[in-house]
N, C-alpha and C positions, 0 to 999 in steps of 0.2 A: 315971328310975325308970319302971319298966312295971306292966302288971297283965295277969295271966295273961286271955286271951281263951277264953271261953265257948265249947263247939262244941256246933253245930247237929249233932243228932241225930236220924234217922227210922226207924222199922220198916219191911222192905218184904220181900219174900221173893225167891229165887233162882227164875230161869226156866228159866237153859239156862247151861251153862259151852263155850266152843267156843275152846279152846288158852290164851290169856291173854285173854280175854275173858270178862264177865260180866253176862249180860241178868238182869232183874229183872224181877218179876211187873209192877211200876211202868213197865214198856220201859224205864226207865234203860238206860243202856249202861257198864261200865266196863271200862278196858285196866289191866290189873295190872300195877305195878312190882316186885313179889314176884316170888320165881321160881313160874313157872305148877305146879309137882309140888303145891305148897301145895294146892292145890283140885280134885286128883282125884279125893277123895273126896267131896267137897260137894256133897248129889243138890238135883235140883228140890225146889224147896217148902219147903226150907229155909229157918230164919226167921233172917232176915240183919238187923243194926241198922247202919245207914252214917251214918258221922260226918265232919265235914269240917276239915280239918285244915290248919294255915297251917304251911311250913317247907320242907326244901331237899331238891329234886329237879334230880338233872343241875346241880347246881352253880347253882343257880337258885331264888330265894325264892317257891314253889307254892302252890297252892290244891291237898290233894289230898284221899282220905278213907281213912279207915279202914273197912274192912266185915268186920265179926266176922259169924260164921257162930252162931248162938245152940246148934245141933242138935249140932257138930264143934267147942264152946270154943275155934276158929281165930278168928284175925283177919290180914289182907294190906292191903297196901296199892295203890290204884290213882287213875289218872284218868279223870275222867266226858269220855265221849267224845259220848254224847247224853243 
């Protein structure tokens, strides 16, 4: 028997989008698994909430997050790269 795990949640806001990439006012850094068209529109300063997510990437059981876009009701998924 299991129980659902609890995800860490943070507000941070968008800095710069440069192809599948995603800096954060935070300098976080993240590499999208999404396809990159998802976040064309997603300008700076954007108020982004990233959440972190346990489950399967590349056939493999990940650490990754979810970062919804608050401004664009989007959400993509990626890995924190810093």
């Amino acid at each position: 028997m299991s129980t659902p795990a609890e995800t860490a949640c943070i507000d941070d806001a968008l800095a710069r989008v440069d192809t599948d990439t995603l800096t954060m006012a935070s300098k976080s850094v993240y590499r999208l698994l999404d396809d990159r068209r998802a976040v064309v529109f997603w300008l700076p300063l954007s108020r982004v909430t990233i959440c972190d997510q346990v489950g399967n990437v590349d056939d493999e059981m990940e650490i990754y997050y979810e970062i919804r876009n608050q401004d664009q009701n989007q959400m993509v998924r990626a890995m924190r790269e810093r």
